[in-house]
SEMARKE-853377 format. One record per residue (C-alpha): residue number from 1; x negated, y negated, z. Coordinates in steps of 0.5 Angstrom, whole numbers, always signed. Example, Ala and Ser with C-alpha at 12.3 -4.5 7.8 and 13.67 -1.06 7.14 Angstrom:
SEMARKE-853377
NODE   num    east   north      up
NODE     1     -25      +9     +16
NODE     2     -27      +2     +14
This chain:
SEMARKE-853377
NODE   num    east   north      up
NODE     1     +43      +8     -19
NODE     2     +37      +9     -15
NODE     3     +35     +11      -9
NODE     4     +29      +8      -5
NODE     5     +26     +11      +0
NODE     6     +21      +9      +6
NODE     7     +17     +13     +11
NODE     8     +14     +11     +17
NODE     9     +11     +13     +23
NODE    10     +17     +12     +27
NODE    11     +23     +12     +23
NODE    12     +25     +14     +15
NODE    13     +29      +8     +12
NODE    14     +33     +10      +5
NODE    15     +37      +6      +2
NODE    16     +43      +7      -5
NODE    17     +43      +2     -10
NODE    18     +48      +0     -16
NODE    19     +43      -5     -20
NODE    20     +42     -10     -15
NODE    21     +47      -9     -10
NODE    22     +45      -4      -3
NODE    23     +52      +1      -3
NODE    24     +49      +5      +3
NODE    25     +43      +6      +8
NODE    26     +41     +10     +12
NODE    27     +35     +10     +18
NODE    28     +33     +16     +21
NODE    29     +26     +19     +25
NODE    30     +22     +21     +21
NODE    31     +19     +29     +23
NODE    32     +13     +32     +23
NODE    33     +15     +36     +17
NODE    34     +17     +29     +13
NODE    35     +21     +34      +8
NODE    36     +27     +35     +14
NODE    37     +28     +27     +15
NODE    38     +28     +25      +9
NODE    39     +34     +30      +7
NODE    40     +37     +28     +14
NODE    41     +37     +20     +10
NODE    42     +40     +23      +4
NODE    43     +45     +26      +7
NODE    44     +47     +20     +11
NODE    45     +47     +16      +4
NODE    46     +52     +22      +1
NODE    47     +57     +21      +7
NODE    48     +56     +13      +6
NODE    49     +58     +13      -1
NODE    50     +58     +19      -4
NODE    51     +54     +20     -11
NODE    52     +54     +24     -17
NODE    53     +47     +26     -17
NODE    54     +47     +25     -25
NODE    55     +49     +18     -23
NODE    56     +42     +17     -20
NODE    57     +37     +13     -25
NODE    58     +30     +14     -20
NODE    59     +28     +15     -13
NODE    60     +22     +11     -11
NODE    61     +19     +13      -4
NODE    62     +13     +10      +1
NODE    63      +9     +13      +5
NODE    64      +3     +13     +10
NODE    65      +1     +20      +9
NODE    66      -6     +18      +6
NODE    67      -7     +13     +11
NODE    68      -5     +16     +16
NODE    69      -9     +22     +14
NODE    70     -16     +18     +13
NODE    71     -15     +14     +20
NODE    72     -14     +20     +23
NODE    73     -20     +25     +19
NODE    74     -14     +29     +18
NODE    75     -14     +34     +12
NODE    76     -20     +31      +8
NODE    77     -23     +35      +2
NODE    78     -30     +36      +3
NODE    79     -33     +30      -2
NODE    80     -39     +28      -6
NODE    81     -40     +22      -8
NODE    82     -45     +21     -14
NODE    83     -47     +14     -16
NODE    84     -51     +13     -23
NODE    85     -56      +7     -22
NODE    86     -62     +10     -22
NODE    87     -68      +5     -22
NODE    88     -63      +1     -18
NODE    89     -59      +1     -11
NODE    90     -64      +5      -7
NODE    91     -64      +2      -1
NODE    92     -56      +3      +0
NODE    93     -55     +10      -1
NODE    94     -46     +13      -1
NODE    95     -44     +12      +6
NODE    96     -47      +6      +8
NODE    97     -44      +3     +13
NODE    98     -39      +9     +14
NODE    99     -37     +12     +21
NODE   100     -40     +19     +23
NODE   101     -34     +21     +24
NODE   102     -31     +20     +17
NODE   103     -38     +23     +14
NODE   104     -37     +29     +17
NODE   105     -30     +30     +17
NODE   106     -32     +30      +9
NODE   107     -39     +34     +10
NODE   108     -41     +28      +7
NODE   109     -47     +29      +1
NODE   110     -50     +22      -3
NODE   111     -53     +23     -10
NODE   112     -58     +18     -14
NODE   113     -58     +19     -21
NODE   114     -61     +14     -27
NODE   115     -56     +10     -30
NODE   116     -52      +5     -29
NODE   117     -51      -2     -33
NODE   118     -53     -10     -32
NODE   119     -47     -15     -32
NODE   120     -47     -15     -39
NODE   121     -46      -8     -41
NODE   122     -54      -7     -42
NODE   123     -56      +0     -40
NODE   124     -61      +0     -34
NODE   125     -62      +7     -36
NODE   126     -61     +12     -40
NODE   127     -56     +18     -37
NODE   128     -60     +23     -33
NODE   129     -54     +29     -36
NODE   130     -60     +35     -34
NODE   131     -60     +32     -27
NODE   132     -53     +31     -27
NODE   133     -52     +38     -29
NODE   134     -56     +41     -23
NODE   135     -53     +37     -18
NODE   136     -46     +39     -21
NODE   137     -48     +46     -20
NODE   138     -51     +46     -12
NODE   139     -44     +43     -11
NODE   140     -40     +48     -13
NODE   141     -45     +53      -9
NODE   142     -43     +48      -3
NODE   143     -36     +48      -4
NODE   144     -35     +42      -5
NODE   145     -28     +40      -7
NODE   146     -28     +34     -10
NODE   147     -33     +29     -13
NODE   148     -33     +21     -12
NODE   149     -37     +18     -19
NODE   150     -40     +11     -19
NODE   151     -45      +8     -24
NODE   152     -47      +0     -23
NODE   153     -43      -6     -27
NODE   154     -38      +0     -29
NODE   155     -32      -5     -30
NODE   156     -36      -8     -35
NODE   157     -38      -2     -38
NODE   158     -36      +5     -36
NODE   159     -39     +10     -41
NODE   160     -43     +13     -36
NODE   161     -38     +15     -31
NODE   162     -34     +17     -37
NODE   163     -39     +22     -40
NODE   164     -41     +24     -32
NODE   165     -33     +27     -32
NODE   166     -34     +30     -38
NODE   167     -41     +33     -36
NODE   168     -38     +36     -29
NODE   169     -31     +38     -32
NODE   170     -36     +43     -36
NODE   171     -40     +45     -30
NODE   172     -34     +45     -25
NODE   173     -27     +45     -29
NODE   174     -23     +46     -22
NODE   175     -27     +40     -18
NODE   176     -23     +34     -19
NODE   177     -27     +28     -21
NODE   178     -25     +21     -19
NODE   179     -29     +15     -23
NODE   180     -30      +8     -19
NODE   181     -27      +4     -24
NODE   182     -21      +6     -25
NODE   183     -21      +5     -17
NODE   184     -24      -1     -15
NODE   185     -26      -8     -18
NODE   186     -33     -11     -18
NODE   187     -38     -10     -12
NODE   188     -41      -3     -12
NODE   189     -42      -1      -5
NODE   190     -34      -3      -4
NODE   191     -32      +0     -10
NODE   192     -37      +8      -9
NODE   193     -33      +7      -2
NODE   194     -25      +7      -5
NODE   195     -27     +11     -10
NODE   196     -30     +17      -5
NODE   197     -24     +16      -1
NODE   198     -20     +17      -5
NODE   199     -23     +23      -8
NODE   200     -22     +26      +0
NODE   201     -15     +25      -1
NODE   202     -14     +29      -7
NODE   203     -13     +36      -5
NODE   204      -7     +33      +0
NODE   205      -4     +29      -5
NODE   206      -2     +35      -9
NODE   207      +0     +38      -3
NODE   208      +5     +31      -1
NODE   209      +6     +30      -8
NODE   210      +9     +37      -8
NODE   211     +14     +37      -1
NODE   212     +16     +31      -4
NODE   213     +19     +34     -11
NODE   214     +21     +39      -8
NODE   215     +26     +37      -2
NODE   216     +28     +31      -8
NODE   217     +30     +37     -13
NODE   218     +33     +41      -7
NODE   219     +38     +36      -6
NODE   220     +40     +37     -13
NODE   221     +37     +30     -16
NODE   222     +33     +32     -22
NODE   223     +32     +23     -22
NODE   224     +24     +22     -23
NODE   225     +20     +21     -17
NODE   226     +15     +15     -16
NODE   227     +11     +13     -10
NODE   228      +9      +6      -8
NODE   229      +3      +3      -9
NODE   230      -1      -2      -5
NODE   231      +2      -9     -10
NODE   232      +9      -7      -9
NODE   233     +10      -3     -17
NODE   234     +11      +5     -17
NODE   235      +7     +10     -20
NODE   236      +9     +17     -22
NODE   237      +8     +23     -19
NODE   238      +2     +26     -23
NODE   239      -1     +19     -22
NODE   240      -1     +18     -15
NODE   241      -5     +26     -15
NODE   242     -10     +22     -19
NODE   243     -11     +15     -15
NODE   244      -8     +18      -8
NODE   245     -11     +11      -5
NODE   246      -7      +6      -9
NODE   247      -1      +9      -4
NODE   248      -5      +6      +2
NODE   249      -1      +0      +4
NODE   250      +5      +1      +0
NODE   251     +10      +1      +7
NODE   252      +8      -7      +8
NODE   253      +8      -8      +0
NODE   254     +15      -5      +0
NODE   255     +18     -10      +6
NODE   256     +15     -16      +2
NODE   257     +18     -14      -4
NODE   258     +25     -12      +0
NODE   259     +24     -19      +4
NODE   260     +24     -23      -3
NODE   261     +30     -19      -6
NODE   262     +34     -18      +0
NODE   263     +33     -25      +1
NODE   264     +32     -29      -6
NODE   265     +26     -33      -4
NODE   266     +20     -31      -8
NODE   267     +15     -37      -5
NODE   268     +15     -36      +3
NODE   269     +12     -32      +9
NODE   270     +14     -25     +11
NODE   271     +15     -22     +17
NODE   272     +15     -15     +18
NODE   273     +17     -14     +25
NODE   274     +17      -6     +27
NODE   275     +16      -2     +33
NODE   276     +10      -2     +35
NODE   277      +6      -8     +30
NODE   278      +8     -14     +26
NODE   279      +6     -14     +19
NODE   280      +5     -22     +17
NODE   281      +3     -23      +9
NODE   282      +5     -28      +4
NODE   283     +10     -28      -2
NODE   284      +8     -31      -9
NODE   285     +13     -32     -15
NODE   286     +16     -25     -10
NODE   287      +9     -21     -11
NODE   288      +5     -20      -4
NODE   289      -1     -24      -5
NODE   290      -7     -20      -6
NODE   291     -13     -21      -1
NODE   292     -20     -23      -5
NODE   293     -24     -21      +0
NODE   294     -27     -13      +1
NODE   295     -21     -10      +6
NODE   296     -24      -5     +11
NODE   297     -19      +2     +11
NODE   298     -21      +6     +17
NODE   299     -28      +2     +19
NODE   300     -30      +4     +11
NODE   301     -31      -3      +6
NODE   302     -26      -3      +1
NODE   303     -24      -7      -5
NODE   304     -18      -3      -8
NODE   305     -12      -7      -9
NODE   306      -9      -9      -3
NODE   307      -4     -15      +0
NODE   308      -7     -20      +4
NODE   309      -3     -18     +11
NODE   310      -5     -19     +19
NODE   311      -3     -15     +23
NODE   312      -1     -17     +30
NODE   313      +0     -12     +36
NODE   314      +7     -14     +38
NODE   315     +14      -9     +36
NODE   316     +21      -7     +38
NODE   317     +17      -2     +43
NODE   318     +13      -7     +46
NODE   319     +11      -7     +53
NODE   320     +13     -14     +57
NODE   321      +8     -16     +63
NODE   322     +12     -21     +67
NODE   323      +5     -24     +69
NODE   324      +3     -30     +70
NODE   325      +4     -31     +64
NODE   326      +8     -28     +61
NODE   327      +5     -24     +56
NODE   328      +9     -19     +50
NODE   329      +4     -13     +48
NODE   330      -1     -10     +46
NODE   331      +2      -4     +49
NODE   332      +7      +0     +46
NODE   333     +12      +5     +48
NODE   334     +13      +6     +40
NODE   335     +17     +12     +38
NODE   336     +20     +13     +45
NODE   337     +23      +7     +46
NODE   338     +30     +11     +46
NODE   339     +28     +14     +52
NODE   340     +23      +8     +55
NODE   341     +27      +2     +54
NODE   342     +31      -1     +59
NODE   343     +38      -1     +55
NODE   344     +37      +6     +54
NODE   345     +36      +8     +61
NODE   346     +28      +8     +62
NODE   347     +24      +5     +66
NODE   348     +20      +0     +62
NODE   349     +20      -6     +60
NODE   350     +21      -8     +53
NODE   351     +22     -13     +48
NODE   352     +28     -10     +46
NODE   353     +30     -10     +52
NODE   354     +29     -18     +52
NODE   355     +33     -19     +46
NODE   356     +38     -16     +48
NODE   357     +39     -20     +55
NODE   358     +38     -27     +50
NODE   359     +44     -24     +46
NODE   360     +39     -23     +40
NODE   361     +41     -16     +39
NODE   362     +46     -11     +41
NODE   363     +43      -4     +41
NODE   364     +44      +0     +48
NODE   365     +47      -1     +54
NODE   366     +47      -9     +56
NODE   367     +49      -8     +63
NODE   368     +42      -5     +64
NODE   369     +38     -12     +63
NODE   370     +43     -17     +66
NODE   371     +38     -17     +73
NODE   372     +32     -20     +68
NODE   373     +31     -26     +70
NODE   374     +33     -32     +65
NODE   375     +26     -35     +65
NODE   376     +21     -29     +64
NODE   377     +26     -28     +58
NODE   378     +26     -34     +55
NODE   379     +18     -34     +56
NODE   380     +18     -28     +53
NODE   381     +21     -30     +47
NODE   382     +16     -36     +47
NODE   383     +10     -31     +47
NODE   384     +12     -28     +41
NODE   385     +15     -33     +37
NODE   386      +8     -37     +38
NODE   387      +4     -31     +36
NODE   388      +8     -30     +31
NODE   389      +8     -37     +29
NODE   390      +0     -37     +29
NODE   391      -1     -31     +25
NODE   392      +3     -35     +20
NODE   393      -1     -40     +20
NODE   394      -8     -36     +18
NODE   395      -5     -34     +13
NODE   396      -2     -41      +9
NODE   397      -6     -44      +4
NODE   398      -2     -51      +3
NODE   399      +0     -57      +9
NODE   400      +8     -58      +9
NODE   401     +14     -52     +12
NODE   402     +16     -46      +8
NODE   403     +21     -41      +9
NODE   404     +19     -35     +14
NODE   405     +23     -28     +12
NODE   406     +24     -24     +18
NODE   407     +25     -16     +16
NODE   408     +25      -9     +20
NODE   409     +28      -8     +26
NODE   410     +25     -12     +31
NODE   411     +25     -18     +26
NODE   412     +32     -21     +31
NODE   413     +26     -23     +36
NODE   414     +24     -28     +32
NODE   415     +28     -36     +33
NODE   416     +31     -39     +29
NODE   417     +25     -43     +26
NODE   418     +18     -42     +28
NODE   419     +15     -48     +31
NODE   420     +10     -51     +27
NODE   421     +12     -47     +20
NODE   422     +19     -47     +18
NODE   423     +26     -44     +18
NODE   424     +27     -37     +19
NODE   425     +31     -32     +14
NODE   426     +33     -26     +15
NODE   427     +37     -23     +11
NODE   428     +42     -18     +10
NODE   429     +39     -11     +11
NODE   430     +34     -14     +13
NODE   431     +33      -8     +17
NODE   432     +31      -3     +11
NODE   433     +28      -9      +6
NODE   434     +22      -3      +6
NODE   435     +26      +3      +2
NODE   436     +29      -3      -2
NODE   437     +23      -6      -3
NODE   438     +21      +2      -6
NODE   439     +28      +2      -9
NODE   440     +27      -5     -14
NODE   441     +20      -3     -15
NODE   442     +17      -6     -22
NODE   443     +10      -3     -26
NODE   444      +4      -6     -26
NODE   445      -2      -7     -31
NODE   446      -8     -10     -28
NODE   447     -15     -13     -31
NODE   448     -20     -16     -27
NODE   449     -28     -16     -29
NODE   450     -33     -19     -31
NODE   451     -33     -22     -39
NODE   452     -39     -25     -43
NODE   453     -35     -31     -46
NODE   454     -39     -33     -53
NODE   455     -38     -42     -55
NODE   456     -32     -43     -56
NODE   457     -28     -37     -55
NODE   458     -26     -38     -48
NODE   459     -18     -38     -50
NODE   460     -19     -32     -54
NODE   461     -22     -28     -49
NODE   462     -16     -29     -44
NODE   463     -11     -27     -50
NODE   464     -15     -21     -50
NODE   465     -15     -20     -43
NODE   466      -7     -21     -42
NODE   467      -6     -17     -48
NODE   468     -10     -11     -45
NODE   469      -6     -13     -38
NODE   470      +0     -11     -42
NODE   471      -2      -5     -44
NODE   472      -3      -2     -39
NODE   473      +3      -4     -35
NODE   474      +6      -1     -42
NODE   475      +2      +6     -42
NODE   476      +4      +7     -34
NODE   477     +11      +6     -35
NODE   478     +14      -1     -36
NODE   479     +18      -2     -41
NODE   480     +14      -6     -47
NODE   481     +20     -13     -47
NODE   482     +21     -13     -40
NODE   483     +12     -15     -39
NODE   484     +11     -21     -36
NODE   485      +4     -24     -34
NODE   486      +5     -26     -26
NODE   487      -1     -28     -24
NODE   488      -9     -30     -27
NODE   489     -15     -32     -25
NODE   490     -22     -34     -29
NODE   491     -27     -35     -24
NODE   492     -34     -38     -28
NODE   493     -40     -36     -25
NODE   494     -46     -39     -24
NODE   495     -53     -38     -25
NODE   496     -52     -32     -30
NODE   497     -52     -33     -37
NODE   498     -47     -32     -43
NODE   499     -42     -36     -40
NODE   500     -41     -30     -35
NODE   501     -33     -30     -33
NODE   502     -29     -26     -28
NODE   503     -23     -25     -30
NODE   504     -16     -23     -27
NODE   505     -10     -22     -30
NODE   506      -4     -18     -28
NODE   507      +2     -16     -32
NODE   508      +9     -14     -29
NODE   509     +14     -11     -32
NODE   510     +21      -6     -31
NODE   511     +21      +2     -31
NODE   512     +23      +6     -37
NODE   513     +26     +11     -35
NODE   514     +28     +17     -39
NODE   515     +30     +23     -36
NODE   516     +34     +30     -36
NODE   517     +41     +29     -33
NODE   518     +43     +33     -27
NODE   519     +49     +38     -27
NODE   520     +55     +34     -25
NODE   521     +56     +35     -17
NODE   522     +54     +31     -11
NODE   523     +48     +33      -6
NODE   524     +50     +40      -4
């Protein structure tokens, strides 16, 4: 069995899974502390279908601690970033295009130093290690907590930023170092920007890392923990320390990858509806499709991986303006929708409220929206059904209908079809598709730079780039007879020499799982 886990900002979803049947699930508010509602979901579990603890295989929990914590400039390390470039680059220094408030939050300090390679993997010039050294040593006196390495073209060639962590690890062996190329993809100010977050998230991580191990372990569990990444794959608990930034969008990951379970669609739309926004992102062979493009996290420009997915300013907790017209949103009463909503004795007006009195949910006191006028209802739901509608096709690709999947709990707002788009699926438990998302969640390897292609070798080059997909899927966890290419892209590109070619190639595989058992009991 396992056990999937997500925390929202509102509410903290888990769910019990035998194999792929859902036994329990649970919703809780989530606490201040995080720890006291996740326990209160265990707990709720344990009532629902008790379980030996030994019984338990993983828990697998998503979490909006780092975003929130960079949206909010909240509990950031004191970073530097260092980039190797030198005579390249100087025009852009670290932190171009970074807002103030962020820069300071991170006692922000950019470093040049010579080094660097061309997209072949030819040196610019050879690493400055005395310059290197000097800066480690002013940083130490700074109190810097955490530094941020990058060096041009490292994806091709990282062997200077490899060699700076040697060097810094040397002059500061308490600082944790975080090296862009095993971050982010080609393009370098993108790639510096993820990698200097994910430095000033390093310090907080080790300290969720910890309160989620522990209130885990305090209900008797000794199963592995993982937390979900931004792809809807799971990484380990010592991993997340390291790349805290791969955590960042796992919440909507989670519900994709729920949505084709629950669902059994792999090909199709995804609508997460919540309290306050709804998430809007596409389904590829049940993987959520990746944006290509740089993603802006909190004003900064990044390019880790993160799904493609919209947002849209409509939730259960949405505020109705009878106009005209009849307009759902933006506000949103969010977490105090319980004393706020109409079918809970409130004062305001909600899209909870209009579901209830269109019979499309049962949540509340009923009575209490029976003098909402049919019209403003009906006009109501046309808002966001032709919203959502919109926001669906932005994101396709082809002409033609295709299946929507409507998961979270405010999905039962959503018709039947969506005009324009296709039928709308909503599954069972479509209202925890996250924590099952989490629950279901594979390990991934990934590939992505730019290769130098000799005559004749381009079918050679691709073998070699999906063999080195599956090992890595293999070395962070995944069992090596269950890995499966699930998506690959080579893109030539022009005007360069050598047959220059961007190749992506992502390899998906199941978890190995080896662990202690737990004593025989259920939850204490």
């Amino acid at each position: 069995m396992r056990i999937g886990i997500d925390v929202g900002g509102t509410h903290t979803d888990a769910v019990l899974m035998d194999g792929s049947a859902v036994v329990a699930v649970a919703k809780r508010h989530t606490t201040a502390d995080v720890s006291t509602g996740i326990r209160g979901a265990l707990d709720d579990l344990q009532r629902q279908r008790p379980f030996l603890t030994a019984d338990v295989d993983a828990v697998m929990v998503g979490t909006t601690h780092f975003l929130n914590a960079l949206v909010e400039a909240d509990r950031l390390a004191r970073t530097a970033a260092i980039r190797l470039c030198l005579p390249a680059t100087a025009a852009l220094p670290p932190f171009t295009e970074w807002p103030q408030h962020l820069r300071d939050a991170l006692h922000a300090s950019g470093h040049l130093l010579a080094g660097g390679h061309e997209f072949t993997g030819r040196r610019i010039s050879r690493l400055d290690v005395a310059g290197l050294r000097r800066i480690g040593e002013r940083l130490g006196q700074a109190g810097v907590q955490s530094i941020a390495v990058s060096s041009v073209f490292s994806p091709v060639n990282a062997e200077f930023e490899e060699e700076a962590a040697d060097v810094l690890g040397q002059v500061l062996p308490d600082v944790p170092v975080s090296l862009s190329y095993r971050i982010g993809r080609i393009g370098l100010l993108e790639r510096e920007n993820a990698t200097i977050i994910n430095a000033s998230l390093r310090l907080l991580a080790e300290e969720v890392a910890a309160a989620l191990h522990g209130v885990v372990r305090a209900c008797g569990i000794t199963a592995p923990l993982f937390l979900s990444q931004n792809d809807g794959t799971v990484m380990d608990v010592e991993t997340v320390q390291e790349y805290p930034v791969s955590t960042f969008a796992s919440g909507p990951a989670n519900s994709m990858r729920g949505a084709a379970m629950l669902s059994g669609v792999r090909d199709c739309a995804v609508v997460d509806f919540g309290g306050t926004t709804s998430d809007v992102g596409m389904l590829r062979a049940g993987f959520p499709r990746e944006a290509t493009s740089a993603v802006e996290v909190a004003g900064v420009p990044t390019n880790f991986r993160m799904p493609d997915v919209i947002s849209i300013a409509i939730g259960g907790g949405s505020l109705v303006r009878p106009g005209p017209p009849v307009r759902v949103g933006p506000g949103s009463v969010g977490y105090r929708l319980s004393r706020r909503g109409l079918v809970f004795g409130g004062d305001v007006l909600t899209a909870t409220d209009v579901a209830v009195a269109a019979g499309r949910a049962d949540i509340g006191d009923r009575s209490l929206v029976r003098h909402l006028d049919e019209q403003l209802v009906h006009d109501a739901l046309r808002d966001m059904a032709s919203r959502h509608a919109d926001a669906v096709n932005s994101m396709r690709t082809a002409p033609g209908e295709f299946p929507v999947v409507g998961v979270g709990g405010g999905s039962a707002l959503l018709p039947e079809r969506l005009e324009g788009v296709g039928p709308v699926v909503r599954p069972e438990h479509y209202a925890v598709a996250n924590a099952v998302g989490a629950a279901i969640a594979q390990v991934s390897g990934e590939v992505d730079r730019i290769f130098t292609i000799p005559p004749g070798r381009r079918r050679q080059t691709m073998d070699e780039a999906r063999q080195e997909a599956v090992d890595r899927a293999v070395a962070a966890g995944a069992a090596p007879s269950s890995v499966a290419i699930i998506d690959e892209d080579d893109i030539p590109i022009p005007y360069l020499p050598g047959e220059a070619t961007r190749i992506r190639v992502k390899a998906v595989g199941d978890l190995r799982i080896a662990r202690t058992r737990a004593p025989e009991g259920a939850i204490p």
